[in-house]
PADREN-969529 format. One record per atom (N, C-alpha, C, O, CB): residue in one letter; x, y, z. Coordinates in steps of 0.05 Angstrom, whole numbers, padded with zeros to 5 digits, always signed. Glycine has a CB too. Example, Ala and Ser with C-alpha at 12.3 -4.5 7.8 and 13.67 -1.06 7.14 Angstrom:
<atoms>
A+00264-00114+00156 A+00246-00090+00156 A+00264-00066+00156 A+00285-00066+00169 A+00226-00089+00181 S+00257-00045+00142 S+00273-00021+00143 S+00258+00001+00157 S+00268+00023+00161 S+00282-00012+00114 
</atoms>
This chain:
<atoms>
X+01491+02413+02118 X+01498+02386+02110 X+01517+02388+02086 X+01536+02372+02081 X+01473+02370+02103 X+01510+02408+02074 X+01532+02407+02041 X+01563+02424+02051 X+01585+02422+02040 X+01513+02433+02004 X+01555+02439+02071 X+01580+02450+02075 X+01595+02422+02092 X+01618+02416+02089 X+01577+02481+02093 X+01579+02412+02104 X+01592+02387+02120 X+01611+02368+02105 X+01633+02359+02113 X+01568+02368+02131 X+01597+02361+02078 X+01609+02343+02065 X+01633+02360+02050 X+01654+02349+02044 X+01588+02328+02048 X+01630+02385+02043 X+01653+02396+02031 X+01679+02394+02047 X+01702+02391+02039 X+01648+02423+02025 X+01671+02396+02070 X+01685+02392+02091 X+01709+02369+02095 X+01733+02366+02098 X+01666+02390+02107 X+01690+02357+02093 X+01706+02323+02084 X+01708+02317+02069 X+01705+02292+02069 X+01701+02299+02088 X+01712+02328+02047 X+01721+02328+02006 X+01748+02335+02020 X+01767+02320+02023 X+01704+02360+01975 X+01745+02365+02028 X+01771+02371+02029 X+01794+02367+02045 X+01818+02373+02043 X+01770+02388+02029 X+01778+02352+02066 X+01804+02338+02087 X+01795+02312+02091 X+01781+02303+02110 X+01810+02352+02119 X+01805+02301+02072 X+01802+02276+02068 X+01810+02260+02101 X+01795+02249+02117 X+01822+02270+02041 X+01842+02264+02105 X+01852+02253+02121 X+01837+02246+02152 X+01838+02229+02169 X+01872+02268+02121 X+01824+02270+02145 X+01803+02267+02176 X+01788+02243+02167 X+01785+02230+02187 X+01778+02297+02186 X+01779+02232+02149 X+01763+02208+02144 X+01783+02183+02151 X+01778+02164+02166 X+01752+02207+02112 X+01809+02189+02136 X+01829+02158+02139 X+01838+02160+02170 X+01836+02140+02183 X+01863+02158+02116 X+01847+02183+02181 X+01850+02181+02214 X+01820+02167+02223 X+01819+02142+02225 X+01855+02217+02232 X+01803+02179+02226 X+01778+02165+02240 X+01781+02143+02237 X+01783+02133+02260 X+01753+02170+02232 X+01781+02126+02220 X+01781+02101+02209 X+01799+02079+02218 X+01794+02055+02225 X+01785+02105+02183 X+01824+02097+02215 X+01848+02085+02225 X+01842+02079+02256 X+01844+02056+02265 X+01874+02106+02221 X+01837+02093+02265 X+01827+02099+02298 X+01813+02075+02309 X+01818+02058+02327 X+01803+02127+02302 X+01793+02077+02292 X+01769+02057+02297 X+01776+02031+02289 X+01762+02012+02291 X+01743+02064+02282 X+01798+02031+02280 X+01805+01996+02273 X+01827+01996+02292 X+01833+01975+02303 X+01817+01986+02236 X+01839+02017+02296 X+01856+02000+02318 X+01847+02000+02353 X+01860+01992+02372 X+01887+02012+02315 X+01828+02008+02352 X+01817+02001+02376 X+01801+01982+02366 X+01806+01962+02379 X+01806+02021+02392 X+01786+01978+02351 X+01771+01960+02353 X+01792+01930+02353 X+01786+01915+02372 X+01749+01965+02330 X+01810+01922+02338 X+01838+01906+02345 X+01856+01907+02373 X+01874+01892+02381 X+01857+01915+02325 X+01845+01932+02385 X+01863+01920+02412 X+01844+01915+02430 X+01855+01907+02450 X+01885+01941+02427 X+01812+01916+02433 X+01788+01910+02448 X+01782+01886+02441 X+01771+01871+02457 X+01766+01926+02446 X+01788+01880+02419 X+01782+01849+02413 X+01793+01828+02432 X+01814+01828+02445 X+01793+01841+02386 X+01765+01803+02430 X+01772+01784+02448 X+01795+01763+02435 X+01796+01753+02413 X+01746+01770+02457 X+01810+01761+02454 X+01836+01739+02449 X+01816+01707+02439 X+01791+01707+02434 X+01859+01733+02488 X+01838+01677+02437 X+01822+01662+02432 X+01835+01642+02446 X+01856+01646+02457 X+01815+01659+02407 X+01821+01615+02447 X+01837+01601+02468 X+01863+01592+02451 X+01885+01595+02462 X+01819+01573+02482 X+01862+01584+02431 X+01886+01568+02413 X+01902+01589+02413 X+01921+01591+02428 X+01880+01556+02380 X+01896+01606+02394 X+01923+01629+02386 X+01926+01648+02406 X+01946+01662+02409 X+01919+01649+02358 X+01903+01650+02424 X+01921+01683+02442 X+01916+01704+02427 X+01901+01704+02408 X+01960+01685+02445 X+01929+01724+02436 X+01927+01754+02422 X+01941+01748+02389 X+01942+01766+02372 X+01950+01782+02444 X+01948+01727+02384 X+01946+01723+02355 X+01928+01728+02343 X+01933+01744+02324 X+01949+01705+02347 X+01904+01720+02347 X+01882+01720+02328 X+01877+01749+02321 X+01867+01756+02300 X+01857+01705+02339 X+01884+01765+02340 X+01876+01800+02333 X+01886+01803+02303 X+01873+01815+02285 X+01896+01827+02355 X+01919+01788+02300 X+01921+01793+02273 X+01908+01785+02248 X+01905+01796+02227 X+01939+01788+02269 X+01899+01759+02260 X+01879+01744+02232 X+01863+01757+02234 X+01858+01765+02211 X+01865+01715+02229 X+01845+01771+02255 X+01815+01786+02253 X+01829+01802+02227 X+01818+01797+02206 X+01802+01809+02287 X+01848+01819+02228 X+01858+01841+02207 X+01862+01820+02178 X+01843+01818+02163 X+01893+01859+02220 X+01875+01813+02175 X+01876+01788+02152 X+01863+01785+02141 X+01866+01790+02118 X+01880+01767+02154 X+01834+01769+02153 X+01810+01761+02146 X+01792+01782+02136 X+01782+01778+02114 X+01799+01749+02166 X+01788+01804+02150 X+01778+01819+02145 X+01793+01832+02114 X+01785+01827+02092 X+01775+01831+02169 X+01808+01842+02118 X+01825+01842+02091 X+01823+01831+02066 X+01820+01840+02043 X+01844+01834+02094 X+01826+01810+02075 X+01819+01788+02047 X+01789+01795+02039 X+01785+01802+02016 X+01821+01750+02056 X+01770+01792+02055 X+01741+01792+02047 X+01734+01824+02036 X+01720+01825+02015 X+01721+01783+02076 X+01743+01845+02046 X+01735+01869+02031 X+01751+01874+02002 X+01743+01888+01983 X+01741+01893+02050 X+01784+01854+02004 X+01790+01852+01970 X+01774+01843+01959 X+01768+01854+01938 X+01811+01837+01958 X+01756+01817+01968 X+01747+01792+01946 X+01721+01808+01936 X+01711+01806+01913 X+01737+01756+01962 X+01715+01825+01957 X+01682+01841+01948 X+01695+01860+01930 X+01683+01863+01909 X+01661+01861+01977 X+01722+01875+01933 X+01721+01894+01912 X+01735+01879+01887 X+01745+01895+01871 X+01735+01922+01921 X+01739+01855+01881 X+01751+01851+01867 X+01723+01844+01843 X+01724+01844+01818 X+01772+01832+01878 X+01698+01836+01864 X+01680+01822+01844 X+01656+01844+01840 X+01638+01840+01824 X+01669+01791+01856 X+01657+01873+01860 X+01652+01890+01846 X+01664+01906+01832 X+01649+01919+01818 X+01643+01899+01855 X+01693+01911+01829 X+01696+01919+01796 X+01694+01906+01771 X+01694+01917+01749 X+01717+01927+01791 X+01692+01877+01776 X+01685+01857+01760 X+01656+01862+01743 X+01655+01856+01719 X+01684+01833+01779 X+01636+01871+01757 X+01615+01871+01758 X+01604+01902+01741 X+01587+01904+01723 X+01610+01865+01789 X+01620+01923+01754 X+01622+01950+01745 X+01634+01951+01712 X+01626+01966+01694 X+01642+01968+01768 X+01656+01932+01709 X+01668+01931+01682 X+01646+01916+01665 X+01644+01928+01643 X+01699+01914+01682 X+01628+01895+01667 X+01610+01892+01656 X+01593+01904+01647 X+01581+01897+01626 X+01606+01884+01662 X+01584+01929+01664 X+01567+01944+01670 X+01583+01967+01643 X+01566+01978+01628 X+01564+01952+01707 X+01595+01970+01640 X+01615+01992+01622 X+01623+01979+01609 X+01642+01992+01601 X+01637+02010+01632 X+01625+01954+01596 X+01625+01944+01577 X+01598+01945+01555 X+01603+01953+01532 X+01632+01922+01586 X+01574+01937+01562 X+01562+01932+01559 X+01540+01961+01555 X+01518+01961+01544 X+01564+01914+01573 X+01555+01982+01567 X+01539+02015+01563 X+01553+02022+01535 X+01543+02035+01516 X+01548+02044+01594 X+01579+02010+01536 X+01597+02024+01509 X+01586+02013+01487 X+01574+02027+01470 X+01631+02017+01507 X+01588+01985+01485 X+01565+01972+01463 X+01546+01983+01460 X+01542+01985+01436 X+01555+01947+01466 X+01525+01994+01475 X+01500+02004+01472 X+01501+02029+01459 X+01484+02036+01442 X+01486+02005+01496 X+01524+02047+01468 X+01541+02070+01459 X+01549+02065+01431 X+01543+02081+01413 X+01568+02074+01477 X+01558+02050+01429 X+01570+02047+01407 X+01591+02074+01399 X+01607+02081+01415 X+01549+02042+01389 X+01588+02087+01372 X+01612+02112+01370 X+01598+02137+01372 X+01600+02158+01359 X+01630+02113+01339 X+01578+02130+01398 X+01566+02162+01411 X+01588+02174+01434 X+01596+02156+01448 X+01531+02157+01430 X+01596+02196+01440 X+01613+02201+01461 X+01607+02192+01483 X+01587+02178+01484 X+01616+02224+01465 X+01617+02196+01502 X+01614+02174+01530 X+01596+02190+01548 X+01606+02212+01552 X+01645+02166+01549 X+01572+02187+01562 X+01563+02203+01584 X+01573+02209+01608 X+01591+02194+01617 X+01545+02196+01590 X+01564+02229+01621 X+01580+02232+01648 X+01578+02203+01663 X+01597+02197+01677 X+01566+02258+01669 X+01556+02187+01660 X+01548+02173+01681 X+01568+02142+01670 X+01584+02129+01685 X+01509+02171+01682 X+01562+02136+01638 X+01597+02124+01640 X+01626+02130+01637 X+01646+02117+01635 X+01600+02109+01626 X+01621+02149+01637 X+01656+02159+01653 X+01658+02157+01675 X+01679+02157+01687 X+01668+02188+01652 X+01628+02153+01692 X+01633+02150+01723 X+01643+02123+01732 X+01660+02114+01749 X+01605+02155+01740 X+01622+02111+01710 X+01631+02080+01716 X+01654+02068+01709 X+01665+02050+01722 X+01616+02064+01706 X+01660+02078+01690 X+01696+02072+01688 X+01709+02082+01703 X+01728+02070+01713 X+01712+02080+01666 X+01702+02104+01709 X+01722+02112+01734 X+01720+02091+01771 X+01736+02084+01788 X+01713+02150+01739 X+01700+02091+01768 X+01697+02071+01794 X+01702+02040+01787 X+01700+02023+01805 X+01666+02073+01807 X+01708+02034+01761 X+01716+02008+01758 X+01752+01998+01760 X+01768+01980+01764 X+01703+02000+01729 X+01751+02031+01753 X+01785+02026+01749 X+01784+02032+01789 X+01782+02012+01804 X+01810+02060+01720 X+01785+02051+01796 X+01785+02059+01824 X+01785+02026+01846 X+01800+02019+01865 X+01752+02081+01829 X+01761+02013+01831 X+01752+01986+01855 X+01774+01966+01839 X+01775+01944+01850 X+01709+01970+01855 X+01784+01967+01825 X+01797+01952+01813 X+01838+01951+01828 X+01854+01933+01836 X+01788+01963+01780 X+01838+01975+01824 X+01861+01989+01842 X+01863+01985+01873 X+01883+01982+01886 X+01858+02019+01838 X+01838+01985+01883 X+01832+01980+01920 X+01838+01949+01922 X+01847+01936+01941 X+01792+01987+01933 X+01829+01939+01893 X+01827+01901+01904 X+01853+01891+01908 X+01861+01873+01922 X+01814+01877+01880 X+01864+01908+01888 X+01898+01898+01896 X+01918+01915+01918 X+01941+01911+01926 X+01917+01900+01866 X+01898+01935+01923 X+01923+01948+01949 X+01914+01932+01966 X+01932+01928+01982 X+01925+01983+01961 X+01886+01914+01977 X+01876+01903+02001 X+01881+01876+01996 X+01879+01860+02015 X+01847+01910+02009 X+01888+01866+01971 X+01892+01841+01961 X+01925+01837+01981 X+01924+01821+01999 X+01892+01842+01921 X+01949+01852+01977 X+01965+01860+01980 X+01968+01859+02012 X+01980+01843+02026 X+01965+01880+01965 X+01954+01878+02018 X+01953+01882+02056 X+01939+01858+02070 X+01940+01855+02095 X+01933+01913+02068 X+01928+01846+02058 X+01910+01819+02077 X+01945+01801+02073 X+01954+01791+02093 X+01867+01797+02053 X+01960+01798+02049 X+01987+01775+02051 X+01997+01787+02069 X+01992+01778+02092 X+02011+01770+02026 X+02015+01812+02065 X+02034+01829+02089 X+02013+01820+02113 X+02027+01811+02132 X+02037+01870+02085 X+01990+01820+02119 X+01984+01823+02145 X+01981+01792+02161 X+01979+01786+02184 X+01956+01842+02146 X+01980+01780+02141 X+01989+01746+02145 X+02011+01733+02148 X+02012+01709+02152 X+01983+01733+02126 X+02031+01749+02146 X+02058+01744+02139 X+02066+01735+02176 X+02072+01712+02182 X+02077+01777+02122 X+02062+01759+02197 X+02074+01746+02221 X+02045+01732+02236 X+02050+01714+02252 X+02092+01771+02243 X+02024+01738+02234 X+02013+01710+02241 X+02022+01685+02225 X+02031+01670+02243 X+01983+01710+02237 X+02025+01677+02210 X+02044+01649+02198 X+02059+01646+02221 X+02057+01630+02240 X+02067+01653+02168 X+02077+01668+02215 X+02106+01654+02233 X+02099+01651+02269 X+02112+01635+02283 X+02139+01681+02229 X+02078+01669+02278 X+02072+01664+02299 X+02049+01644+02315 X+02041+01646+02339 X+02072+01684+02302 X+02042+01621+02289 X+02031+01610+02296 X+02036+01588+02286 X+02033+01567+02300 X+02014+01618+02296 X+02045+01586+02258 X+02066+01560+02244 X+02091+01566+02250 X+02108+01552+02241 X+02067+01555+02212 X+02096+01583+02261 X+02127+01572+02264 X+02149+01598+02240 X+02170+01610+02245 X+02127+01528+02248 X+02129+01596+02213 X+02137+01606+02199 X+02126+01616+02165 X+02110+01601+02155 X+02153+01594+02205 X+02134+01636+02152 X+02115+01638+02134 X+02120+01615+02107 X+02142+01609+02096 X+02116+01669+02127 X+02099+01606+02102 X+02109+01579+02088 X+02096+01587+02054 X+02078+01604+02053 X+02090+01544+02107 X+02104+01579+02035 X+02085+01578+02011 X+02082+01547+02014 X+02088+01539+01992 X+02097+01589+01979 X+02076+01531+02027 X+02069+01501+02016 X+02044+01500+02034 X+02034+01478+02033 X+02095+01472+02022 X+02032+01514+02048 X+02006+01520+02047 X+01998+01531+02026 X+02009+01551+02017 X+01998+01533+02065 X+01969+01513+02012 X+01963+01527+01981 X+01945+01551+01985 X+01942+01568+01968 X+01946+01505+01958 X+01933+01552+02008 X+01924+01575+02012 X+01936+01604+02006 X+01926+01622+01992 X+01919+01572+02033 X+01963+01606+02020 X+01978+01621+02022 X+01997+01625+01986 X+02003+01644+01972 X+01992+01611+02049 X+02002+01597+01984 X+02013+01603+01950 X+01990+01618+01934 X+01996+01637+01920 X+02020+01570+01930 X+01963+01607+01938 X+01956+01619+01912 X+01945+01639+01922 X+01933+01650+01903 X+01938+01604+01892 X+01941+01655+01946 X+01942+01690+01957 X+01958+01703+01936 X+01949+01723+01925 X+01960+01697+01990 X+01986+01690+01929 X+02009+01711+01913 X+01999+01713+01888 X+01994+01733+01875 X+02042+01700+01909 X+01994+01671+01880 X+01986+01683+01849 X+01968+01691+01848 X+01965+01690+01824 X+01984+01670+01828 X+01941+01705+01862 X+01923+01714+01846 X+01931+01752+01856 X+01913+01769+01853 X+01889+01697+01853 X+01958+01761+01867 X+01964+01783+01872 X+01978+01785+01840 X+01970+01799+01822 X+01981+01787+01902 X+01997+01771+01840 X+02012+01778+01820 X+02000+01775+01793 X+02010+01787+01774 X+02033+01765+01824 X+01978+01758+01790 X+01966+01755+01771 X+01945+01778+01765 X+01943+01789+01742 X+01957+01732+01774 X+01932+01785+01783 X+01915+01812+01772 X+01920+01836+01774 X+01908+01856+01767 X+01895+01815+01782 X+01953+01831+01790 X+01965+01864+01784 X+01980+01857+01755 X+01990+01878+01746 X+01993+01878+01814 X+01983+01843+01744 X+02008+01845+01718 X+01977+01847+01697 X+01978+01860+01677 X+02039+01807+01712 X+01954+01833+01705 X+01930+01846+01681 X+01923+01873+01679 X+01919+01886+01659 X+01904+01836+01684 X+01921+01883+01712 X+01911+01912+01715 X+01934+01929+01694 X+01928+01947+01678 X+01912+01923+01753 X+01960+01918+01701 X+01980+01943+01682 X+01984+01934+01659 X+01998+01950+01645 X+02010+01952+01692 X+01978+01912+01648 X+01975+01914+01620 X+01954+01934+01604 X+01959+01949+01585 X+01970+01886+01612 X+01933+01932+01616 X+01905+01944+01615 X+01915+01980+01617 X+01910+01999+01602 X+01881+01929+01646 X+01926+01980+01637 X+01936+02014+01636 X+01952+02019+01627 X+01951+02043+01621 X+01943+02028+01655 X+01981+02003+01615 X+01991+02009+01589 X+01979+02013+01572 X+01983+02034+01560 X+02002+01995+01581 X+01959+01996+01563 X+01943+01997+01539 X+01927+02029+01544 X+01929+02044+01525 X+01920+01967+01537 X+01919+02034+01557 X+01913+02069+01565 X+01880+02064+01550 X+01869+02075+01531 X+01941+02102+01543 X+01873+02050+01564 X+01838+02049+01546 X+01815+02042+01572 X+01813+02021+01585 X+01835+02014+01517 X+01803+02061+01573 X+01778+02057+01586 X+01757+02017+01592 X+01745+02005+01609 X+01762+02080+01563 X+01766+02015+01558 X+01751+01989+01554 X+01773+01965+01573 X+01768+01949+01590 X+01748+01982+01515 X+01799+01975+01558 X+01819+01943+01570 X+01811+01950+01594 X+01795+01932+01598 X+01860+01937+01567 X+01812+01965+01615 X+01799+01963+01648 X+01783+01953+01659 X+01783+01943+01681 X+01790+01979+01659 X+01763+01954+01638 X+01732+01948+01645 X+01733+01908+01644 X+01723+01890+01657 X+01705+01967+01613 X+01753+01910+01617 X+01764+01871+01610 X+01781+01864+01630 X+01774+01842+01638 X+01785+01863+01579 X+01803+01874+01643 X+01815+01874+01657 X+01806+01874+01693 X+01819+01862+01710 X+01828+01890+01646 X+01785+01888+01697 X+01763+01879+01723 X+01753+01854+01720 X+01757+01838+01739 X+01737+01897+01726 X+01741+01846+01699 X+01723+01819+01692 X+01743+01800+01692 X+01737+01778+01700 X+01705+01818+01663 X+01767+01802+01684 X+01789+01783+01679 X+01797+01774+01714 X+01796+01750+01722 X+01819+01800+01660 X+01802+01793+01729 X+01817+01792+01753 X+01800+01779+01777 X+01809+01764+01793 X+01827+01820+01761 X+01764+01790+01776 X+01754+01769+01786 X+01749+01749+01780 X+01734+01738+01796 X+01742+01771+01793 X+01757+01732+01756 X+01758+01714+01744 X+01775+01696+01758 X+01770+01676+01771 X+01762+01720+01721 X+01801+01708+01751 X+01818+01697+01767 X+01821+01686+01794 X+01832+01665+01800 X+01830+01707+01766 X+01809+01709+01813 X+01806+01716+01839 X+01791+01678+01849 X+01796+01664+01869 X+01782+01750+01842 X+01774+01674+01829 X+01756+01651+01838 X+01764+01632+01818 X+01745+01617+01814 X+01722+01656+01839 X+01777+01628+01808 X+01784+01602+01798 X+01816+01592+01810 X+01822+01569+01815 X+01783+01603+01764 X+01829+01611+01813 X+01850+01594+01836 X+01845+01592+01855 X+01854+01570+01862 X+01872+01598+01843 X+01834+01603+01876 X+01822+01601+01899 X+01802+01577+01902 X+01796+01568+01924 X+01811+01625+01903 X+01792+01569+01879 X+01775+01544+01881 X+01791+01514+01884 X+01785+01492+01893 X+01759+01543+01853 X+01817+01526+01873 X+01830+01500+01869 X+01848+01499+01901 X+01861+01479+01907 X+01851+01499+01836 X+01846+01520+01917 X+01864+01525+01937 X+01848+01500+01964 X+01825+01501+01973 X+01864+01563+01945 X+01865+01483+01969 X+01857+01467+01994 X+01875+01480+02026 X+01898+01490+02028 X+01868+01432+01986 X+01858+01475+02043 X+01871+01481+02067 X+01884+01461+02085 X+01870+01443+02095 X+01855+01493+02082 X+01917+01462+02090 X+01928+01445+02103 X+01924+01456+02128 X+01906+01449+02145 X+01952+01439+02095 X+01944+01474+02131 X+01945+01485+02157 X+01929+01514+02165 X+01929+01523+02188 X+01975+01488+02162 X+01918+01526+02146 X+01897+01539+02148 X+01873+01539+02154 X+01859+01543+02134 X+01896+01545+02136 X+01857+01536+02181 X+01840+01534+02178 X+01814+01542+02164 X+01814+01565+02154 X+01842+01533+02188 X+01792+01528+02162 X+01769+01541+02145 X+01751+01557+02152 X+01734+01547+02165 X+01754+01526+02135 X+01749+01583+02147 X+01735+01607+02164 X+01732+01608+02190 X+01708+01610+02196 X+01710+01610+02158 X+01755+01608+02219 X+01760+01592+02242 X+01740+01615+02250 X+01723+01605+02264 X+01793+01584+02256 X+01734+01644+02247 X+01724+01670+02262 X+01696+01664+02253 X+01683+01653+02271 X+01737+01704+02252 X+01684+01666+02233 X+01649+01663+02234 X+01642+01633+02245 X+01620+01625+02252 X+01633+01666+02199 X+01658+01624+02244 X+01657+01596+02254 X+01649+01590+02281 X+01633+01573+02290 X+01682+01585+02251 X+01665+01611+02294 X+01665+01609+02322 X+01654+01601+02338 X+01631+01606+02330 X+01666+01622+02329 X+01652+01592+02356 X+01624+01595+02378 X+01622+01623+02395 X+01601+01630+02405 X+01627+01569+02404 X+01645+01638+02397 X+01639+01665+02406 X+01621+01683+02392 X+01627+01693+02371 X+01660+01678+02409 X+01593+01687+02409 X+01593+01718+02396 X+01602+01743+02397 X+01595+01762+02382 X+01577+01726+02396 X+01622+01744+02418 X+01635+01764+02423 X+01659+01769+02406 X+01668+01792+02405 X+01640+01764+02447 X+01674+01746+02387 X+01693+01751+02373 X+01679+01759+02346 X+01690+01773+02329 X+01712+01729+02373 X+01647+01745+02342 X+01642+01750+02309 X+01633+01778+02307 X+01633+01789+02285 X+01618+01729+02294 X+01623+01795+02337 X+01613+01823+02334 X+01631+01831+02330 X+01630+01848+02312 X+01600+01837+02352 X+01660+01825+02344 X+01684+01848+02340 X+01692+01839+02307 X+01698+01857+02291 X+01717+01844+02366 X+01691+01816+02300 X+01707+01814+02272 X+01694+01823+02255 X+01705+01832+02235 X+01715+01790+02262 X+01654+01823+02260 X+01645+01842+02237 X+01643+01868+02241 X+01628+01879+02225 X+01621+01837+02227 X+01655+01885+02258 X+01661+01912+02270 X+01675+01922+02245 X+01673+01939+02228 X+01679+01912+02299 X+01695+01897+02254 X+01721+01900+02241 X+01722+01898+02208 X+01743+01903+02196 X+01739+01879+02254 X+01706+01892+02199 X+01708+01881+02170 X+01682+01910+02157 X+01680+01914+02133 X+01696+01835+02166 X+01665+01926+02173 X+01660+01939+02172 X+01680+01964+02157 X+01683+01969+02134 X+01651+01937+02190 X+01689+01975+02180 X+01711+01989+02191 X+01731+01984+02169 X+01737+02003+02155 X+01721+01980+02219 X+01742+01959+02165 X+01760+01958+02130 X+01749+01961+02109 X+01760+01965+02087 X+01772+01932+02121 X+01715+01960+02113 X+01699+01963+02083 X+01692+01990+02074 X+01688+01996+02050 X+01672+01949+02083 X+01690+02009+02101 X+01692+02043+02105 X+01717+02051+02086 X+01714+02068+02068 X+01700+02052+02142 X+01737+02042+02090 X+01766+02047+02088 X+01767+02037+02066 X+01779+02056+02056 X+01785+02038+02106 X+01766+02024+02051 X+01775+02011+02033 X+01750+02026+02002 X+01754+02025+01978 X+01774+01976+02044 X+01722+02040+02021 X+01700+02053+01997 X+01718+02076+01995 X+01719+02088+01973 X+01662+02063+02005 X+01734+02085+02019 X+01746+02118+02027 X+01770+02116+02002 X+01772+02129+01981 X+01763+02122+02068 X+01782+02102+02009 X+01803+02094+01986 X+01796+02085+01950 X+01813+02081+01932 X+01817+02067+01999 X+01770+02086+01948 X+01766+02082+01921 X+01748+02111+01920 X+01743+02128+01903 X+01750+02050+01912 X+01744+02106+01944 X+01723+02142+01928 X+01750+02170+01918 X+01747+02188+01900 X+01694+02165+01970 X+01776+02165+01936 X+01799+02181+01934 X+01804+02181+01900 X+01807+02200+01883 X+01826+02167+01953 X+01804+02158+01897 X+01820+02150+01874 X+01805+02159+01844 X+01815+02165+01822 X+01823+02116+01876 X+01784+02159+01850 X+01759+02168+01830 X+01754+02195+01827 X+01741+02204+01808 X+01733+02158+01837 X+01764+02210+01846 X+01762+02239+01845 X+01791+02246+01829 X+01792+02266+01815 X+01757+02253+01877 X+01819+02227+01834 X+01832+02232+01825 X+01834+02215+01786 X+01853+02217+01770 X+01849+02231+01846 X+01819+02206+01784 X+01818+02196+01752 X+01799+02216+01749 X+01804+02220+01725 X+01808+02161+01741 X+01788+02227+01752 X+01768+02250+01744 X+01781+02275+01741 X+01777+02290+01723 X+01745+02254+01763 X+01799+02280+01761 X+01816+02307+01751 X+01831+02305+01720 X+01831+02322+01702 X+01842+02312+01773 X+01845+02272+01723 X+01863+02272+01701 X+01850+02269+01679 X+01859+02277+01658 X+01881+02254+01703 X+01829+02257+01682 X+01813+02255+01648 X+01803+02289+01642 X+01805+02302+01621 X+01776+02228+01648 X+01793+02295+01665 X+01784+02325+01656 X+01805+02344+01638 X+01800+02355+01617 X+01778+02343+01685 X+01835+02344+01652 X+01852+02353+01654 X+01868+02346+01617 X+01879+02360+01600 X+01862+02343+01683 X+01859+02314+01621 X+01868+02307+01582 X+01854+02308+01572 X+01859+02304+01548 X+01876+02283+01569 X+01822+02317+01579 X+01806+02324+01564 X+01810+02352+01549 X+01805+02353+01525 X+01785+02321+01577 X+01816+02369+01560 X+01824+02399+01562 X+01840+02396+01547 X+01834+02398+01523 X+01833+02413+01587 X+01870+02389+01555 X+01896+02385+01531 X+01889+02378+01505 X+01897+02389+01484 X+01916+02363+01537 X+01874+02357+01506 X+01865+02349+01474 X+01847+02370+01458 X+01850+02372+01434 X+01847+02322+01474 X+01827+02386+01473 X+01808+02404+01463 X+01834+02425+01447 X+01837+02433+01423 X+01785+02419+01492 X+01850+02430+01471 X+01863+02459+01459 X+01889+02446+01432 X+01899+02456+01413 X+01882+02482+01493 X+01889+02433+01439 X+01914+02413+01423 X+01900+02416+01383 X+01911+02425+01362 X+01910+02365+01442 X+01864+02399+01393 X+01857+02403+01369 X+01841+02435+01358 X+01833+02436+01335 X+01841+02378+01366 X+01836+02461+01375 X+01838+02480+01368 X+01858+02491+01357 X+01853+02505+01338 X+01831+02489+01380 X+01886+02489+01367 X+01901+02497+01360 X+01909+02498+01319 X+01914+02513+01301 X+01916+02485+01380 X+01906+02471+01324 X+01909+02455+01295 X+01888+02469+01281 X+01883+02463+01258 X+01905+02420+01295 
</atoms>
């Protein structure tokens, strides 16, 4: 079993192919719908999209609290492995919310046009998709300019913040309101929670990547600084 998992440490890719695999079959087995046709395959992707950002957006939200609130307790004791972990998985889920934040618009972009006609911002749905992209990516890189463990942890809490207060104010014109759990099919809600599975796999795969790589680099400036202040 441990050699198994080393296994898949080290080839990662075999995890994102599988994955990849399994979503796109599970998107081309999917049932059509009567209104849109093989359109809807794209919203299944969309939807699903959106919902594994909004979870990682309000669990790094949640994780930055969590490491806020260890550092206070910390106070000016050095940091434990276990919150360096958590900063590292806050920044990591924090980073995923906006690459999937990101891929649910792009993946909305030709359903619009292939079902309105065209991609519109005067659906507020769709306007405030951008601002809360552009809004919690310009906090996330202030926060990593600032190069601090803590602004991340403020900067998670900030973004799901955001995430749900424009989105509250968002009304649906031409968007409908959750049209897939809605459904009367159960055959479309098994495939769409297949499917939202399958993006939630992918989207832990992609933050677990990312955490192994903030862990090299802190190790790595950890090291530089040790020898930096031996040197001296």
């Amino acid at each position: 079993m441990r050699m198994f998992r080393r296994t898949l440490q080290q080839n990662g890719w075999l995890i994102y192919a599988a994955l990849f695999l399994a979503l796109a079959l599970l998107l081309a087995f999917s049932p059509a719908e009567a209104r849109l046709g093989n359109v809807v395959k794209i919203v299944y992707a969309h939807g699903a999209a959106e919902r594994i950002a909004t979870y990682a957006y309000v669990l790094a939200g949640g994780l930055g609290l969590v490491s806020l609130a260890s550092r206070a307790v910390a106070k000016q004791s050095p940091l434990s492995h276990r919150q360096s972990l958590i900063s590292h998985w806050t920044r990591a889920l924090a980073e995923t919310a906006i690459v999937f934040w990101l891929a649910h618009i792009v993946i909305s972009a030709p359903a619009q046009i292939l079902a309105w006609g065209a991609f519109t911002l005067s659906e507020p749905r769709v306007a405030s998709a951008l601002v809360v992209l552009v809004a919690t990516t310009l906090v996330y890189w202030v926060a990593r300019w600032l190069d601090d463990a803590t602004w991340i942890a403020a900067a998670a809490i900030a973004n799901a913040a955001i995430l749900f207060i424009v989105l509250r104010g968002a009304v649906n014109i031409l968007h409908p309101i959750d049209p897939i759990v809605g459904s009367d099919s159960a055959t479309i809600k098994l495939f769409y929670a297949g499917i939202v599975v399958v993006m939630g796999l992918l989207a832990a795969q992609v933050a677990h990547t990312r955490v192994g790589q903030i862990s090299n680099l802190s190790t790595q400036r950890n090291l530089w600084q040790h020898r930096t202040n031996t040197n001296e």
